[in-house]
C-alpha positions as CSV (number, residue, x, y, z in Angstrom):
1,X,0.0,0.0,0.0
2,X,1.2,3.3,-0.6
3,X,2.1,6.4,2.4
4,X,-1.5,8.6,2.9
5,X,-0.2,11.4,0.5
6,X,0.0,9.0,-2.7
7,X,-3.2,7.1,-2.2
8,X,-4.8,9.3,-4.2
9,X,-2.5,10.3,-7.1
10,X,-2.2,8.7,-9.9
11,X,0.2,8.8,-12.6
12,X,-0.4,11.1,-15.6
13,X,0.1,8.4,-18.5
14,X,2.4,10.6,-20.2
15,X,4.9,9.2,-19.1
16,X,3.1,5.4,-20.1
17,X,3.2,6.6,-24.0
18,X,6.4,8.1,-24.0
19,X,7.7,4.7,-23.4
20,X,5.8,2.9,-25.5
21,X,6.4,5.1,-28.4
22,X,10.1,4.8,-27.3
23,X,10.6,1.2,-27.7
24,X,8.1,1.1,-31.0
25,X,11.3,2.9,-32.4
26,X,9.3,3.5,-35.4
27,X,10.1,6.9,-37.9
28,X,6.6,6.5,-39.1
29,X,5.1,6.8,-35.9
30,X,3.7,10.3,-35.4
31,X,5.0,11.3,-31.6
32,X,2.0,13.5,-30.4
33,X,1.9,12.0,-26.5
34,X,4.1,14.1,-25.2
35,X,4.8,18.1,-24.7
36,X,7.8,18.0,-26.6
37,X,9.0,20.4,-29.5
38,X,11.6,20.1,-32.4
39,X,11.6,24.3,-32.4
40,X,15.4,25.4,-31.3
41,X,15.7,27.6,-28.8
42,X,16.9,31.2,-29.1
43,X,20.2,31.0,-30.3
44,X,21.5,33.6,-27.2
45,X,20.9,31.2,-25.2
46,X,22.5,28.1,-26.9
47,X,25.3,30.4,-26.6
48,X,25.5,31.0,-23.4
49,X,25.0,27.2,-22.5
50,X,28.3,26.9,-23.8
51,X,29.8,29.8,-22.1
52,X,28.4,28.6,-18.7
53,X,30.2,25.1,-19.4
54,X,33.8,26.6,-19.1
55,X,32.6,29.4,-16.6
56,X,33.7,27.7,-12.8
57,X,31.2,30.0,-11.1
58,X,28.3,28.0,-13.0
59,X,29.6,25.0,-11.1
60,X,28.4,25.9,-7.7
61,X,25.4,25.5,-5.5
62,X,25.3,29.0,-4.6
63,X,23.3,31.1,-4.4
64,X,20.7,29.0,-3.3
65,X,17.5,31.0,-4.7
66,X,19.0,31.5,-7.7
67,X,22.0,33.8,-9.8
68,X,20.7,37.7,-9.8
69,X,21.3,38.5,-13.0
70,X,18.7,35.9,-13.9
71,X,16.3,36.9,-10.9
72,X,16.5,40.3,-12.2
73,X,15.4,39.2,-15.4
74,X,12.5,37.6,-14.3
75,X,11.4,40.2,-12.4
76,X,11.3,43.0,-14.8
77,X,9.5,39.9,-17.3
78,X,6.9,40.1,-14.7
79,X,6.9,43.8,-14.2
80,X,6.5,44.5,-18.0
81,X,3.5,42.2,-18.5
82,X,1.8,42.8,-15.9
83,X,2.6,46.2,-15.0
84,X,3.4,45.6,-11.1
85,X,6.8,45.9,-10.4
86,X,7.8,43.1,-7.7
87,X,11.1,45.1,-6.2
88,X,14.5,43.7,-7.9
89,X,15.7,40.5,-7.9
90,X,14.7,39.8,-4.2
91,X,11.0,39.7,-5.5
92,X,12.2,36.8,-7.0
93,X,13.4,33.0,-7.0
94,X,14.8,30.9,-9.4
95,X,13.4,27.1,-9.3
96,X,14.4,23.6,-11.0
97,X,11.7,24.1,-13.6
98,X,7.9,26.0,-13.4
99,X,6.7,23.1,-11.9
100,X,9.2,23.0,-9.2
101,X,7.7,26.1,-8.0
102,X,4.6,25.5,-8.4
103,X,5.1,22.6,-5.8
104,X,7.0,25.0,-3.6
105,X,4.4,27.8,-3.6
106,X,2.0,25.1,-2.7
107,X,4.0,24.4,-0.3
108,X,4.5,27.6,1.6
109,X,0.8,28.6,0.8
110,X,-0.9,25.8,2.2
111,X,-1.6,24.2,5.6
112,X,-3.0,20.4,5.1
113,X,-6.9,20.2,4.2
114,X,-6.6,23.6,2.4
115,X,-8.7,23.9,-0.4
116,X,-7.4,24.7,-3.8
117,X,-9.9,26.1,-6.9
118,X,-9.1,24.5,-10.3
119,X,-10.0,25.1,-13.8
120,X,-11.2,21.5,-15.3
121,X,-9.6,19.7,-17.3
122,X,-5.9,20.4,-15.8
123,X,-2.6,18.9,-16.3
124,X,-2.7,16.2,-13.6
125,X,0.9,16.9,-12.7
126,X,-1.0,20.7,-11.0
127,X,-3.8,18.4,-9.4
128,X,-1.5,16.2,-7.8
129,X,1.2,18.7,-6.7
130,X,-1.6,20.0,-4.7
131,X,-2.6,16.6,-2.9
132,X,1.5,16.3,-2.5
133,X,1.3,19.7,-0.5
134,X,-1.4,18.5,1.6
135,X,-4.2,20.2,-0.3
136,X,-8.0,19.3,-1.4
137,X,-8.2,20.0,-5.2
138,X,-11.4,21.4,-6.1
139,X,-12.4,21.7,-9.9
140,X,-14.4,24.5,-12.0
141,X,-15.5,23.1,-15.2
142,X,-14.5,25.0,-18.4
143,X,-17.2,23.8,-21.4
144,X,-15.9,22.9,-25.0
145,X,-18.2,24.9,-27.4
146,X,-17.1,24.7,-31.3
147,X,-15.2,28.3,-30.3
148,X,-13.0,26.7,-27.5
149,X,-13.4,26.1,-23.9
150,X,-15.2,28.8,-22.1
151,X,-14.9,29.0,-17.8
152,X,-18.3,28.4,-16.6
153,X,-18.5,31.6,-14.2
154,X,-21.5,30.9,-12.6
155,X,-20.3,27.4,-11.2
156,X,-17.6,29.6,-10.2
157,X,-19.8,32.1,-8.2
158,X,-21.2,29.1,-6.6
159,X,-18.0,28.5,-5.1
160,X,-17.9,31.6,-2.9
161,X,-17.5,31.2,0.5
162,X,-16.6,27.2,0.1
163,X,-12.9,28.4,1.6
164,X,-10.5,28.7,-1.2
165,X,-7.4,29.3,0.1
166,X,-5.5,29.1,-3.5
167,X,-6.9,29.9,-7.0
168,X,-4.2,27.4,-9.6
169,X,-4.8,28.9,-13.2
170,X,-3.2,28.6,-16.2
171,X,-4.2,30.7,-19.5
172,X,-3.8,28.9,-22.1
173,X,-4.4,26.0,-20.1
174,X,-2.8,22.7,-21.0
175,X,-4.1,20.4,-22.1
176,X,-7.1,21.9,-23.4
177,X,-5.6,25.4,-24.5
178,X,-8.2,27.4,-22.9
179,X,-7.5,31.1,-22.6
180,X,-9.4,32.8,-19.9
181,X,-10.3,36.5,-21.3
182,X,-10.7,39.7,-19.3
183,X,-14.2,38.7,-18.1
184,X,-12.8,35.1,-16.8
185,X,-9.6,36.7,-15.3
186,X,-12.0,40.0,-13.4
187,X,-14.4,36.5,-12.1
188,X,-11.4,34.8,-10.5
189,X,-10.1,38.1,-9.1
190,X,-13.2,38.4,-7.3
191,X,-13.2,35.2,-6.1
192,X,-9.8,36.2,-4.8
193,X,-10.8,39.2,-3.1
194,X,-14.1,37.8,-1.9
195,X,-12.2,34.2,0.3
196,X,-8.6,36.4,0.8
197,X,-7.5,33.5,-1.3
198,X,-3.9,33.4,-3.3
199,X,-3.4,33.4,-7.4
200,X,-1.0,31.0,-8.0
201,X,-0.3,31.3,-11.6
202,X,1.0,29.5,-14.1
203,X,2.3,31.5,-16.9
204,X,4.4,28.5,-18.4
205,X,2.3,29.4,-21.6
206,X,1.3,33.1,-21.1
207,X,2.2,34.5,-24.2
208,X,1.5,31.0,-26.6
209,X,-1.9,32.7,-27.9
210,X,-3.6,32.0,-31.8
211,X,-5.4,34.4,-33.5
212,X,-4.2,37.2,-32.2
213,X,-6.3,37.2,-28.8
214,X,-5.7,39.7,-25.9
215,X,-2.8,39.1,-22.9
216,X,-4.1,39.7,-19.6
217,X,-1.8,39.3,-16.8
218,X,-4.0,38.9,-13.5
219,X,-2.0,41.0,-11.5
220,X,-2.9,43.7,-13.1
221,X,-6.5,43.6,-11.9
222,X,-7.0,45.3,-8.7
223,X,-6.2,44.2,-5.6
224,X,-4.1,41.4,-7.1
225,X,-1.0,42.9,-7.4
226,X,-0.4,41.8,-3.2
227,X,-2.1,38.3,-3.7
228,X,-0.7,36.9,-7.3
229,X,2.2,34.6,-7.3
230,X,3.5,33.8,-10.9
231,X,5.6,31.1,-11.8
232,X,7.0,30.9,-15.2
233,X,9.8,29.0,-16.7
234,X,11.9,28.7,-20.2
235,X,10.5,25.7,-21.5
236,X,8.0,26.3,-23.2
237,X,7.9,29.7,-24.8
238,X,12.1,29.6,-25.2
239,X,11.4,26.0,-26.5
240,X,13.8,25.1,-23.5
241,X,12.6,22.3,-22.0
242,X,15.9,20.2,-20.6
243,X,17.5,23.4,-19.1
244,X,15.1,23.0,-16.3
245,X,15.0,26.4,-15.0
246,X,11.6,28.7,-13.9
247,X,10.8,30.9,-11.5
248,X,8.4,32.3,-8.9
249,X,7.7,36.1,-8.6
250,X,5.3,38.1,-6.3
251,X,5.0,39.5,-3.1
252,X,7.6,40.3,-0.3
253,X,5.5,38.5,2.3
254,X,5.5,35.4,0.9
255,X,8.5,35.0,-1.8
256,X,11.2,33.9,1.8
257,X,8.9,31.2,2.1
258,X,9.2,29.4,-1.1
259,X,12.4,30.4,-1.6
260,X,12.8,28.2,2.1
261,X,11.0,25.5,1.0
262,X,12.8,25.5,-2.5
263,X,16.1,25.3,-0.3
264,X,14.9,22.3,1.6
265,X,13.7,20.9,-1.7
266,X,15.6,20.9,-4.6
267,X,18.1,22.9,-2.9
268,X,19.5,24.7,-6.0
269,X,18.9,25.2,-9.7
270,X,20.9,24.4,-12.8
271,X,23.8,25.9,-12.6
272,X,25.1,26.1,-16.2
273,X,21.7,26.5,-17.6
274,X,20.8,29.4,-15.3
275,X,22.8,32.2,-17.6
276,X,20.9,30.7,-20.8
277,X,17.8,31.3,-19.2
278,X,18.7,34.9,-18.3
279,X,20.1,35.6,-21.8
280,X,16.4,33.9,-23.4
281,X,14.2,36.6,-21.2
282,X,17.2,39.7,-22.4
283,X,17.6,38.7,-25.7
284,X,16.1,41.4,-28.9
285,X,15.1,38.1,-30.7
286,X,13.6,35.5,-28.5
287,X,11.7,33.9,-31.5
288,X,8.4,33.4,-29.2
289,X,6.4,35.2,-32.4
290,X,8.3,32.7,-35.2
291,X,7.2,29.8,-33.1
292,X,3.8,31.0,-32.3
293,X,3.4,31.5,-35.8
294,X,4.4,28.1,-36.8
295,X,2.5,26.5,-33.7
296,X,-0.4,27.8,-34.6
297,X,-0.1,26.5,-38.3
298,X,-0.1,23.2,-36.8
299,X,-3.4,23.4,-35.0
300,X,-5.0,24.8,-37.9
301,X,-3.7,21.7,-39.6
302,X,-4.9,19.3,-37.2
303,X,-8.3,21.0,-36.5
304,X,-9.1,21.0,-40.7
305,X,-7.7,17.2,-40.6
306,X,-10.2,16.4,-37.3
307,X,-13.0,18.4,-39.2
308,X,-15.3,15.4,-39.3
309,X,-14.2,14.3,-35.5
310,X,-15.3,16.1,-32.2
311,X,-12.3,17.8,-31.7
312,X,-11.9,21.0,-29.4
313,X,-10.3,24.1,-30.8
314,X,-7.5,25.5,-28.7
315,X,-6.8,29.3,-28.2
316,X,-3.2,28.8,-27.6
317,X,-0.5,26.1,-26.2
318,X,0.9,23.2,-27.6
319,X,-1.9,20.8,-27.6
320,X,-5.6,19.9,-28.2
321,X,-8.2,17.5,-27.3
322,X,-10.4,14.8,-28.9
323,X,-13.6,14.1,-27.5
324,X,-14.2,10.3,-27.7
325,X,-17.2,9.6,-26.1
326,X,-19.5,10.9,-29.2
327,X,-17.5,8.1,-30.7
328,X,-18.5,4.7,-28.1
329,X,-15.3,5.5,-26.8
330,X,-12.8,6.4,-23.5
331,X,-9.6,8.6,-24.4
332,X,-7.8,5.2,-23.4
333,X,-9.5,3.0,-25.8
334,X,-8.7,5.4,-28.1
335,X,-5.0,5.9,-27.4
336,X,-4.6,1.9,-27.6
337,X,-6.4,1.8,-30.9
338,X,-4.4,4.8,-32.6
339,X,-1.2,3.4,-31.2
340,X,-1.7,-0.1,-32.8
341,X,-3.2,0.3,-35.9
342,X,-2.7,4.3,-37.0
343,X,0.6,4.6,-35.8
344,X,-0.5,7.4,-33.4
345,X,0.8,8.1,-30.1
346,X,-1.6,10.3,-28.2
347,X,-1.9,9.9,-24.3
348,X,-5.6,9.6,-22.5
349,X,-6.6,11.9,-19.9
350,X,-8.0,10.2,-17.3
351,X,-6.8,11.9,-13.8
352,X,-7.0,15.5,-15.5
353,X,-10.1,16.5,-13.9
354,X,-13.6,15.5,-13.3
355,X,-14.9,13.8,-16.5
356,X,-11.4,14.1,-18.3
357,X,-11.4,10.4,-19.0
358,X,-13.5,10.6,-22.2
359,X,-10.5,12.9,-23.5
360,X,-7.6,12.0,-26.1
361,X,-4.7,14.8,-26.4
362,X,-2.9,15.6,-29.2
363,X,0.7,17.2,-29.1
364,X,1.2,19.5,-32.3
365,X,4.4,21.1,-31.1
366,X,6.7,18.0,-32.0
367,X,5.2,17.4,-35.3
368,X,5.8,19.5,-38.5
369,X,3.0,20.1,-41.0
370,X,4.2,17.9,-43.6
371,X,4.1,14.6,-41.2
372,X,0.4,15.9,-40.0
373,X,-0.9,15.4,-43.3
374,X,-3.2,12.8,-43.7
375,X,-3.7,12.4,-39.8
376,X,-7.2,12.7,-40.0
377,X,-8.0,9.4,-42.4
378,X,-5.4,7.5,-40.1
379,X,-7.7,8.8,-36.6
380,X,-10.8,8.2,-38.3
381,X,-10.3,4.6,-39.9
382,X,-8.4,3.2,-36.3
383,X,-11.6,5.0,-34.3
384,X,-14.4,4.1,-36.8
């Protein structure tokens, strides 16, 4: 049997397809399981990878939250989107990935039996960092209409006074690629203001938008500025994903905290891949715009191959989902079929939130174009 804290965690399956699509060691096998992406990262920061290798200070533990050069540059990241301006690098720490500080926000947020406000479906790696810190995950649905997913802000309301101590959101949200817009963002703030609850906010895809739709970043909105925590990271927008280097930016009164926990956690960050990271957030050309550009292509390809399927249009991100059940089927039964006779690795969703098991994703950041072609007769003949 399992310790308390796992009993209800499972894994996210992910990890499952990865190695299944591994060991199938197939060129023809189209790798859309995982949140992968074959776009290079900006080349200032390839550069200074190399640098950092020959540079001894690199080698070092210290400091412990982080080099300032690259808390600095997080900062003023933070301070230009959002227009609140955290103090210098101490409004900042530097953690062993986004999701690292996700886990050691949680941490220094929540005592155990907290209650933590979710928008549905979710990557299951947020839903279980929050049963890891001790906390009770509680899920607002967000809809699929043939737009996108749209928050439902009146189940929302309903949740006022229900003791929310943390509000986890992520615009565009992965897997689904909802974007919450102005009216979504001003519904949470309130709900913020309303149970003195925390933002904890993921921005690992902030600025990943199609179609030209509107950045919002919640701490703008009043009264959030002294109640947002962001946590952001290079891997997804800098197409950095092995550097494994985020960070967590807000408030004086809380930022000592994580930054404790992170010491007691992780301990310290990447050393050598630290200085990329800074040069990626300073550089003129981080190439965010090229690879939004070419991300976006990709969905537009997938969504005109799935045009017959019940697939959900996605406002931004890396990903989309398939709605099986119209089809007799569970996102699993799907993924099995697609992986053995369409040669098709997509992972299931079951664990992603309340209903998330009739869901299929698709990864279109790994993938280019010219290998999506022709996806759609391959889906539809192994799910017919």
């Amino acid at each position: 049997m399992p310790v308390s804290r796992l009993k209800d965690i499972p894994g996210i399956g992910v990890d499952r397809m990865g190695d299944l699509a591994d060991a199938a060691a197939d060129p023809e096998l189209l790798r859309l399981e995982n949140l992968d992406t074959d776009l290079r990262p900006p080349e200032a920061a390839l550069a200074a990878s190399r640098r950092a290798l020959e540079d001894d200070a690199a080698n070092s533990y210290l400091p412990f939250l982080g080099q300032w050069p690259l808390r600095k540059a997080a900062v003023a990241r933070v301070a230009r989107l959002s227009g609140v301006d955290y103090g210098g690098p101490e409004g900042c720490v530097i953690t062993a990935g986004g999701l690292s500080g996700i886990l050691n926000s949680l941490l220094a947020l929540l005592e155990p039996g907290d209650r933590v406000l979710l928008p549905a479906p979710i990557y299951a790696g947020l839903i279980n960092r929050v049963r890891l810190a001790g906390g009770e995950p509680v899920f607002v649905p967000t809809h699929p209409t043939p737009q996108g997913w749209r928050l439902d802000r009146d189940a929302l309301r309903g949740l006022r006074g229900q003791g929310i101590r943390v509000v986890l959101a992520m615009s565009p949200a992965m897997p689904s690629g909802c974007w919450l817009d102005a009216e979504d963002w001003a519904a949470l703030a309130e709900l913020c203001r309303s149970e003195d609850a925390w933002l904890l906010y993921d921005a690992a895809m902030e600025r990943l938008l199609f179609d030209g739709r509107a950045y919002l970043h919640p701490a703008s909105l009043p009264g959030m500025a002294e109640r947002t925590v962001t946590v952001g990271s290079v891997s997804k927008e800098f197409r950095m994903i092995g550097w494994r280097v985020g960070w967590v930016v807000g408030p004086g009164r809380i930022l000592p905290d994580i930054g404790l926990v992170g010491i007691h956690n992780v301990v310290c960050q990447v050393g050598i891949a630290m200085a990329a990271a800074a040069a990626a957030l300073t550089c003129a050309d981080d190439g965010v715009a090229a690879a939004v550009a070419e991300w976006q292509a990709r969905r537009d390809c997938l969504l005109e191959e799935f045009s017959e399927l019940p697939a959900i249009p996605p406002a931004g991100g890396w990903s989309l989902l398939l709605d099986c059940a119209p089809l007799g089927l569970s996102g699993a039964e799907a993924s099995r079929r697609l992986f053995e006779t369409a040669k098709v690795a997509a992972t299931p969703m079951a664990g992603w939130g309340p209903g998330s098991e009739r869901y299929l994703r698709f990864v279109f950041a790994n993938e280019p174009v010219t290998r999506l072609a022709g996806i759609g007769r391959r889906v539809r003949d192994a799910l017919a």
